[in-house]
C-alpha positions in Angstrom: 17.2 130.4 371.2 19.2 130.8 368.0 22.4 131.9 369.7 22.1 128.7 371.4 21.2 126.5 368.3 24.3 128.2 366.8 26.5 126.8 369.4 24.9 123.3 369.8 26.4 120.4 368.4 23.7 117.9 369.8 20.2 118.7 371.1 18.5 116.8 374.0 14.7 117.2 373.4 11.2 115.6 373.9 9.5 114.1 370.8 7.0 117.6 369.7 6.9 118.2 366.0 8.1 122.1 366.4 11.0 121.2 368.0 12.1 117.7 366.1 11.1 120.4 363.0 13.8 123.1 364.1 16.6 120.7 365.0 16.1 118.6 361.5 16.1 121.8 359.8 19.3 123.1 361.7 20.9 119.5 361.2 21.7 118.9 364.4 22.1 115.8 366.1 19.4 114.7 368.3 18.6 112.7 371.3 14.7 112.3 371.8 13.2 111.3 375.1 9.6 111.2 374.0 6.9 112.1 376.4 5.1 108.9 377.6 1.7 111.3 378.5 1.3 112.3 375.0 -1.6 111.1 373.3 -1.8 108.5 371.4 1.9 108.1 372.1 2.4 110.9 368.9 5.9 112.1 370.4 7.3 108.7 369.9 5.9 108.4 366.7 7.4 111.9 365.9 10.7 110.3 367.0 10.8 107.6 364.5 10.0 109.3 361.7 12.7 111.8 362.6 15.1 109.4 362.8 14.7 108.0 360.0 15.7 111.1 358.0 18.1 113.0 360.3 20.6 112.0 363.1 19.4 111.2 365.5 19.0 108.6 369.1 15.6 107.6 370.7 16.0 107.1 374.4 12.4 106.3 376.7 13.9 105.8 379.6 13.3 102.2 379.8 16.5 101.6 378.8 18.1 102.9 381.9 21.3 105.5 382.1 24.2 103.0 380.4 22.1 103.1 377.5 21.2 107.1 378.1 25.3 107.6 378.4 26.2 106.0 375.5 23.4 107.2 372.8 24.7 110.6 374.1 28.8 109.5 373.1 27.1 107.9 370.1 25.2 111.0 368.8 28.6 112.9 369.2 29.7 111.1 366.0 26.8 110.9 364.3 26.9 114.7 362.8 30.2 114.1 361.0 31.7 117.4 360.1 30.4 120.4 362.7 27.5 122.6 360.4 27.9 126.0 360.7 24.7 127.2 361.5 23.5 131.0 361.3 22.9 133.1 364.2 19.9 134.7 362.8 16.6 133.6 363.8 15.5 130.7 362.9 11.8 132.1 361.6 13.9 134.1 359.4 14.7 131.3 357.4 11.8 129.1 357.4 8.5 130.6 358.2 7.2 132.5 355.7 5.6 136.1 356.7 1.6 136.0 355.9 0.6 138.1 353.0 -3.0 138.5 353.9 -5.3 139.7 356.2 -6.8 138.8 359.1 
């Protein structure tokens, strides 16, 4: 997965926290289809809140495919200058390793 981050330069994802997590972390681009089966709706609330901090599109399908096509040229502009991103995994710069025992 982290030669593919490397080479992204917009990610098309549903709305789960470990995923919105990696792509604002990376800083790449975003276009978030929430799932409409989650409960209590938390993928679209994950949605909002990420973008409100990080660049990113919400798209529920509602909208139909005109919308879909053109939050996908839109997004292509939002990221500004391309990040180079690391090819090393991902864990290796944000989890932390656990000190103790099990």
């Amino acid at each position: 997965a982290s030669l593919l981050y490397a080479a992204a330069d917009m990610l098309v994802l549903r709305g789960g926290g470990s995923t919105l997590t990696e792509a604002g972390v990376l800083g790449i681009p975003a276009l978030i289809i929430p799932w409409k089966g989650a409960t209590d709706n938390h993928q679209y609330h994950n949605a909002l809140s990420f973008v409100s901090e990080n660049a990113g599109l919400i798209w529920t399908g509602d909208e139909g495919t005109d919308i879909l096509v053109s939050s996908l040229l839109r997004l292509r502009t939002m990221g500004g200058e391309p990040v180079e991103r690391s090819m090393e995994p991902l864990t290796a710069h944000y989890f932390l390793p656990f000190e103790g025992s099990v």
